[in-house]
Backbone as a printed PyTorch tensor [residue, N CA C, xyz], in Angstrom:
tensor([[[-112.2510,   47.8550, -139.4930],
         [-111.9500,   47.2620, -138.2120],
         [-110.4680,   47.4560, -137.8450]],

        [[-109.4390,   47.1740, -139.0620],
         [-108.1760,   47.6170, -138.6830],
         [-108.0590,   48.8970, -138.0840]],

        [[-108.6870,   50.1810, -138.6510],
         [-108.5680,   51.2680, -138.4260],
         [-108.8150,   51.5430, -136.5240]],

        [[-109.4860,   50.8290, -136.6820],
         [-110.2180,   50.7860, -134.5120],
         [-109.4540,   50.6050, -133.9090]],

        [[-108.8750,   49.3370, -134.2580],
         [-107.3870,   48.2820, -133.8560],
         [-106.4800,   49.2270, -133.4370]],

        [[-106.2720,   49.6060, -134.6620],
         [-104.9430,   50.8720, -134.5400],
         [-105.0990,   51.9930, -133.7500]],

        [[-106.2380,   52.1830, -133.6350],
         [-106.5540,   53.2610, -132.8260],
         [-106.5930,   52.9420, -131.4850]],

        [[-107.1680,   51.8200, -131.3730],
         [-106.9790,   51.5190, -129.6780],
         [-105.4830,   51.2460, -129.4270]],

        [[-104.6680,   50.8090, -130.0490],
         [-103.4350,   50.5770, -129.6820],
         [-102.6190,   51.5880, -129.8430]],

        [[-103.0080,   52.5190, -129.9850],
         [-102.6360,   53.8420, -129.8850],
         [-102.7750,   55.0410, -128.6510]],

        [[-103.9770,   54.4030, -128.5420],
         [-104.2910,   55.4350, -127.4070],
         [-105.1710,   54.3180, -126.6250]],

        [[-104.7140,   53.5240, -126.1940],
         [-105.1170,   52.7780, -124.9080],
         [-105.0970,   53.0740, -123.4910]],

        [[-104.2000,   54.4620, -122.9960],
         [-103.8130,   54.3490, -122.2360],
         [-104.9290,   55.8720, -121.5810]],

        [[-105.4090,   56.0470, -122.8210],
         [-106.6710,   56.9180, -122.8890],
         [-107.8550,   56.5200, -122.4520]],

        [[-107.8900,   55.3810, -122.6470],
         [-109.1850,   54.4400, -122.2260],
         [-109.4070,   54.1850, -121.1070]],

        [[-108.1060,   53.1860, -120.4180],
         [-107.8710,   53.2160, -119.2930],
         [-107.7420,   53.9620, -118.3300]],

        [[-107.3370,   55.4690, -118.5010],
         [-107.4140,   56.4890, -117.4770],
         [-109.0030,   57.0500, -117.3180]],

        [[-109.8910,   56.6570, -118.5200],
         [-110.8330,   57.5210, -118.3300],
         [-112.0100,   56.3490, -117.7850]],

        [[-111.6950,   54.8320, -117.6740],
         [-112.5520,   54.2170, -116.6870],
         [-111.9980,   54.2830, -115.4920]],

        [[-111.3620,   54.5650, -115.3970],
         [-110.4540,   54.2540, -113.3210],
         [-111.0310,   55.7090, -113.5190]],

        [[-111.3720,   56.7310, -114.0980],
         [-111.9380,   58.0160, -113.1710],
         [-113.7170,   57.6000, -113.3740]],

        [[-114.1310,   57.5340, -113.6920],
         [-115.0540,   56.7310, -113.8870],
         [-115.6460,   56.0150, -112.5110]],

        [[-114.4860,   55.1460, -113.0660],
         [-114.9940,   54.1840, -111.5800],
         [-115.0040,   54.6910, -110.3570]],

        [[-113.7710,   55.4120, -110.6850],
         [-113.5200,   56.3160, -108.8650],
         [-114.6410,   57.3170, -108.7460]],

        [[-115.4010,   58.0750, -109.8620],
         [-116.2860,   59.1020, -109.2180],
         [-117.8010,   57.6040, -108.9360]],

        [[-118.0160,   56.5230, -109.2150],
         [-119.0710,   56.3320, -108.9680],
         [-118.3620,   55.6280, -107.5470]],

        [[-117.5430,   55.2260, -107.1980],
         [-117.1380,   54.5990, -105.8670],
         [-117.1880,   55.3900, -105.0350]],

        [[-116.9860,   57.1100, -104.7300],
         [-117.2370,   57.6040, -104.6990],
         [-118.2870,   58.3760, -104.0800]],

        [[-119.1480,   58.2810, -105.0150],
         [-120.3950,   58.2510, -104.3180],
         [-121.3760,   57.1610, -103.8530]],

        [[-121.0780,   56.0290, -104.1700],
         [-121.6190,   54.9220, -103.3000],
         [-120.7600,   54.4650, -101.8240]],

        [[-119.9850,   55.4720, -101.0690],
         [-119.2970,   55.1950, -100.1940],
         [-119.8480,   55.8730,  -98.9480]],

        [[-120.8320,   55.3690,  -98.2060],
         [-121.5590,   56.6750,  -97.4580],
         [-120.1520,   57.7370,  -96.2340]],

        [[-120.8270,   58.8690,  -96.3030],
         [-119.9360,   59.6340,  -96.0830],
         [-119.4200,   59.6060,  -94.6380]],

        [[-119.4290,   59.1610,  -93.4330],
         [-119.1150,   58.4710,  -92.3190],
         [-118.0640,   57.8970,  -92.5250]],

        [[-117.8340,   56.8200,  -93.7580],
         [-116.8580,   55.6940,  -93.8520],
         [-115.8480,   56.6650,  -94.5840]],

        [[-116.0450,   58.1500,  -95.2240],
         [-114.9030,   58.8930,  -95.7730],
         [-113.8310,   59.3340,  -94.5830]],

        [[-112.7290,   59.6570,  -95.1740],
         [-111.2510,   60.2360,  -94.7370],
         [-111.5920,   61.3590,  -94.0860]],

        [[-111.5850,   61.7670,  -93.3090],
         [-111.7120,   63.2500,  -92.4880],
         [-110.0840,   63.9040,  -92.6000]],

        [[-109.3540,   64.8930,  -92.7730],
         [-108.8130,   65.4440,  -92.4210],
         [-108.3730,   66.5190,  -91.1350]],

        [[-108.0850,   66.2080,  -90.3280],
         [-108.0500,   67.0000,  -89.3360],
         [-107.4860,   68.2380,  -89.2320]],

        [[-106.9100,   68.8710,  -90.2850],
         [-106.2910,   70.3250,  -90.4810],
         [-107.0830,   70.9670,  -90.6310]],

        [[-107.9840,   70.5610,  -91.3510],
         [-109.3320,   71.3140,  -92.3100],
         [-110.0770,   71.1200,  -91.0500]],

        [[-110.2120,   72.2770,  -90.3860],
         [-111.2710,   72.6720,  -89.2300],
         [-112.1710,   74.0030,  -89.5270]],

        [[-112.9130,   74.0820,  -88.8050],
         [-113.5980,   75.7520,  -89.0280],
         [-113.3180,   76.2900,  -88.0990]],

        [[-112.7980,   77.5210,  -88.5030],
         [-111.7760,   78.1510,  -87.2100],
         [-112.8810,   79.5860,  -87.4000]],

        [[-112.7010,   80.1080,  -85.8150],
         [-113.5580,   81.2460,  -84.8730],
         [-113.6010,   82.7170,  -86.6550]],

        [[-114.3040,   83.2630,  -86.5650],
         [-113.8660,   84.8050,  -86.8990],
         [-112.7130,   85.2080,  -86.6580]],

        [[-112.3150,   86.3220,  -87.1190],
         [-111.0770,   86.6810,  -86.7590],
         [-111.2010,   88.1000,  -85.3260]],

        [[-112.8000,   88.3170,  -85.3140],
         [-112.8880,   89.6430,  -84.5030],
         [-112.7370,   88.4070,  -83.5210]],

        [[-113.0340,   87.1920,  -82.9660],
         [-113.2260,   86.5740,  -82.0350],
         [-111.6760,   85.9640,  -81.2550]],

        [[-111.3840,   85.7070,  -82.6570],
         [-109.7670,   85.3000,  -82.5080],
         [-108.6880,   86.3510,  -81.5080]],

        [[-109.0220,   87.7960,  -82.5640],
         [-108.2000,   88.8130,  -81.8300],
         [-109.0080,   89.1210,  -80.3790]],

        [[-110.1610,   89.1100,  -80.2540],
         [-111.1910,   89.4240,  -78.4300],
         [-109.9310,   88.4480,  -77.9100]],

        [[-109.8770,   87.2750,  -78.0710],
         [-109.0230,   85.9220,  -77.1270],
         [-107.5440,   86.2960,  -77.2660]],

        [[-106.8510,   86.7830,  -78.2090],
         [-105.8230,   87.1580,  -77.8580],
         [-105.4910,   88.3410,  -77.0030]],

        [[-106.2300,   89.0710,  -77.3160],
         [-105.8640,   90.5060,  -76.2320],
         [-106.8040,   90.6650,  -74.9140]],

        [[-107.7030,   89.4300,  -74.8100],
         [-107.5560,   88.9450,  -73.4540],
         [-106.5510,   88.4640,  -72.6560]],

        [[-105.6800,   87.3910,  -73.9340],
         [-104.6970,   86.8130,  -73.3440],
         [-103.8140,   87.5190,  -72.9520]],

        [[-103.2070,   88.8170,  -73.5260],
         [-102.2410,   89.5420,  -73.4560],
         [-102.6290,   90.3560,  -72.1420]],

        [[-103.7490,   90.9590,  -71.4630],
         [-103.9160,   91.7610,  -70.7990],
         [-104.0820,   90.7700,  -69.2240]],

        [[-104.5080,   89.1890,  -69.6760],
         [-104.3490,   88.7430,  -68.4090],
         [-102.4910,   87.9410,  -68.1410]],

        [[-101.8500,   88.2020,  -69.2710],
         [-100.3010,   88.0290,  -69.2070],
         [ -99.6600,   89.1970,  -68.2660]],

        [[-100.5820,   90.5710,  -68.8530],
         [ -99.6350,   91.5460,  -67.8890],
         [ -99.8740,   91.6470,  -66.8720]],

        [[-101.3590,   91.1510,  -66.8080],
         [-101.9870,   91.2390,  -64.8260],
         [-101.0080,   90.3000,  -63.7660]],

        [[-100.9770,   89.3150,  -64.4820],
         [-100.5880,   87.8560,  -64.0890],
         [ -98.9220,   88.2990,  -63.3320]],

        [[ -98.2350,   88.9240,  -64.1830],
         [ -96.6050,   89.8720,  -63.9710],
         [ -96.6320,   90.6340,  -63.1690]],

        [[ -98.1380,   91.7440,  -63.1220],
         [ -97.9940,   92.8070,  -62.6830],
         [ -98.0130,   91.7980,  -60.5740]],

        [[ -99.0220,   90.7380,  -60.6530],
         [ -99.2960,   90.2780,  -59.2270],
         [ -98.1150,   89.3850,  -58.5560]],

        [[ -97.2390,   89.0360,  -60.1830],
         [ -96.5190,   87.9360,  -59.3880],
         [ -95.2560,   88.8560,  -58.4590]],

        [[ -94.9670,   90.4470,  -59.0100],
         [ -93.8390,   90.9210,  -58.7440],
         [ -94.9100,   91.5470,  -57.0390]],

        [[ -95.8300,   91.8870,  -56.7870],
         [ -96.4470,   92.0950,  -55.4640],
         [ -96.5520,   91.1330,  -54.6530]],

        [[ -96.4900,   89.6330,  -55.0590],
         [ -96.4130,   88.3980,  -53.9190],
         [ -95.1320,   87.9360,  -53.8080]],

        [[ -94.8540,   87.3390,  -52.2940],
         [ -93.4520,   87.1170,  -52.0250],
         [ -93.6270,   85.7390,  -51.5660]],

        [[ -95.0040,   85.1770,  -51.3640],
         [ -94.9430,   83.7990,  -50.6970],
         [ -94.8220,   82.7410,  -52.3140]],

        [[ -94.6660,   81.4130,  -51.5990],
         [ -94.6120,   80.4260,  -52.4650],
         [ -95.9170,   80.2860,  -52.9330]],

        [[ -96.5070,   80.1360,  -51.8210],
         [ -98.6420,   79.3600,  -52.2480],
         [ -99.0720,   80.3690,  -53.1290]],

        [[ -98.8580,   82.0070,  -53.1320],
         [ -99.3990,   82.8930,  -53.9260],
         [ -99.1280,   82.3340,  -55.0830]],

        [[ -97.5540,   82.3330,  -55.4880],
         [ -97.0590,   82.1890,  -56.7210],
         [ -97.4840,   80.6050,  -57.3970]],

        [[ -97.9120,   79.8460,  -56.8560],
         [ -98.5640,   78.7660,  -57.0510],
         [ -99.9470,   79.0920,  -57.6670]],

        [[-100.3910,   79.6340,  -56.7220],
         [-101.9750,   79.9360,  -57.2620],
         [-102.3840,   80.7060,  -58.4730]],

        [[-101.0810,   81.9410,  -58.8200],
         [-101.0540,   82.3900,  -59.8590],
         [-100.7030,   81.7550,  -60.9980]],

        [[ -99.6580,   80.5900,  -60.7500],
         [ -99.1460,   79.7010,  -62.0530],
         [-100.8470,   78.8680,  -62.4870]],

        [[-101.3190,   78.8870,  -61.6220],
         [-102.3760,   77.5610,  -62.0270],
         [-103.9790,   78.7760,  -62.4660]],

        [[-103.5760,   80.0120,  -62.0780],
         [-104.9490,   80.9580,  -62.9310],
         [-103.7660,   81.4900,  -64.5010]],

        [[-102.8650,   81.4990,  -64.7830],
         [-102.1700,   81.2670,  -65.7760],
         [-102.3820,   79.9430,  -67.1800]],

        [[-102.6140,   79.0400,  -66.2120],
         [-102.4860,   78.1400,  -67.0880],
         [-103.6910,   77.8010,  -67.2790]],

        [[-104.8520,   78.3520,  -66.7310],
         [-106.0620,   77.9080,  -67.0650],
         [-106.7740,   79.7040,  -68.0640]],

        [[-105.5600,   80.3350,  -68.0930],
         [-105.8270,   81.4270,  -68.8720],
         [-106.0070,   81.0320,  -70.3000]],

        [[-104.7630,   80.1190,  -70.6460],
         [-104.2860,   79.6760,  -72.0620],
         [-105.8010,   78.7260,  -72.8860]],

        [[-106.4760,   78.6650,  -71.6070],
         [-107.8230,   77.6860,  -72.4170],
         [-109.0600,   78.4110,  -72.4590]],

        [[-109.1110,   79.1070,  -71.3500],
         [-110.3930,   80.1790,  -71.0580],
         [-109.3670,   81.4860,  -70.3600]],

        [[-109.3480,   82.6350,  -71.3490],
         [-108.9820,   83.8760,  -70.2980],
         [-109.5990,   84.6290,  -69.8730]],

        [[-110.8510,   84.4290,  -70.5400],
         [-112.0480,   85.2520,  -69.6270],
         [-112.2060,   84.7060,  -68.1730]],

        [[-112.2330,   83.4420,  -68.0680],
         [-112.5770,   83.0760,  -66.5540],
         [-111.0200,   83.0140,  -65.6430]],

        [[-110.0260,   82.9540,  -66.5420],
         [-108.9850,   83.2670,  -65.5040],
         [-108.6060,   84.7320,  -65.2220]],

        [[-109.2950,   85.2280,  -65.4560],
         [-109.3410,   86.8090,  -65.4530],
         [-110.3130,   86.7210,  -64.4400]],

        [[-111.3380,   86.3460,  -63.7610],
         [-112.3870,   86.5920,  -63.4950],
         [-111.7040,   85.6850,  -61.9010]],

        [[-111.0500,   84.7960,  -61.9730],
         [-110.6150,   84.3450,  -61.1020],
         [-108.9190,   84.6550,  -60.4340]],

        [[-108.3650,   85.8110,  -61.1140],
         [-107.5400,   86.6180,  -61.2130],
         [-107.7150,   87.8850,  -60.2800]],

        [[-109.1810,   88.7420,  -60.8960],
         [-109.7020,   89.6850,  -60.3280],
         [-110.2350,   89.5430,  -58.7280]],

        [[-110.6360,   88.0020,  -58.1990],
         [-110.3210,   87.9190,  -57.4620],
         [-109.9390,   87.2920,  -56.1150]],

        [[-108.9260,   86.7800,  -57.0410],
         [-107.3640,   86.6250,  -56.2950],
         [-106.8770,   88.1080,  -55.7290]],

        [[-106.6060,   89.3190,  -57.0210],
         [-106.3250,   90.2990,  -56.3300],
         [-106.9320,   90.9850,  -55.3530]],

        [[-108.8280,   90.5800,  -54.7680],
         [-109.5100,   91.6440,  -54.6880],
         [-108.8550,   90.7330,  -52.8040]],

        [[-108.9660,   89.7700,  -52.8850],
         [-108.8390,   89.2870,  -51.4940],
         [-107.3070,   89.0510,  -50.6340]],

        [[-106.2170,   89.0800,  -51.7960],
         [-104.7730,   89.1410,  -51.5570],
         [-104.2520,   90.6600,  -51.4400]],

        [[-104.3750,   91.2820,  -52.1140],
         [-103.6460,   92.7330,  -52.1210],
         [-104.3570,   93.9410,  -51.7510]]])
């Protein structure tokens, strides 16, 4: 019995780490998963062929966007272009589409 003694007072701290994991994997799983921590970094992000389609949309309705603002001289144009710009940055397919025509009925 001494021999146990000694042994637990030896490595007690062995014991104790290995019920707190213990406890934590069965808490764990009795925690339904709703009531868990979400991280919000950890997202599922597009493909990357999809990623680059949206960027070099973006880029080609950046140069359209330059190429129309240096052909308009009024204020309301340049208005109308800031606001198919800024609705590029969320959808550039449809500000492209509402771009195309802007130009088809302005220029």
């Amino acid at each position: 019995m001494t021999k146990i003694w000694r042994w637990v007072r030896r490595w007690w701290w062995t014991i104790v780490a290995g019920v707190i994991s213990i406890a934590g994997f069965f808490f764990l799983l009795l925690i339904p998963k709703s009531e868990r921590i979400t991280r919000p970094e950890i997202r599922i992000k597009k493909p990357l062929k999809e990623r680059a389609r949206e960027e070099i949309e973006r880029a080609r309705l950046e140069g359209e966007i330059e190429k129309a603002r240096k052909r308009t001289k009024a204020r309301v144009e340049r208005r109308w272009l800031d606001e198919i710009e800024h609705i590029g940055k969320k959808n550039p397919v449809m500000a492209r589409k509402q771009l195309a025509y802007w130009l088809d009925k302005n220029l």
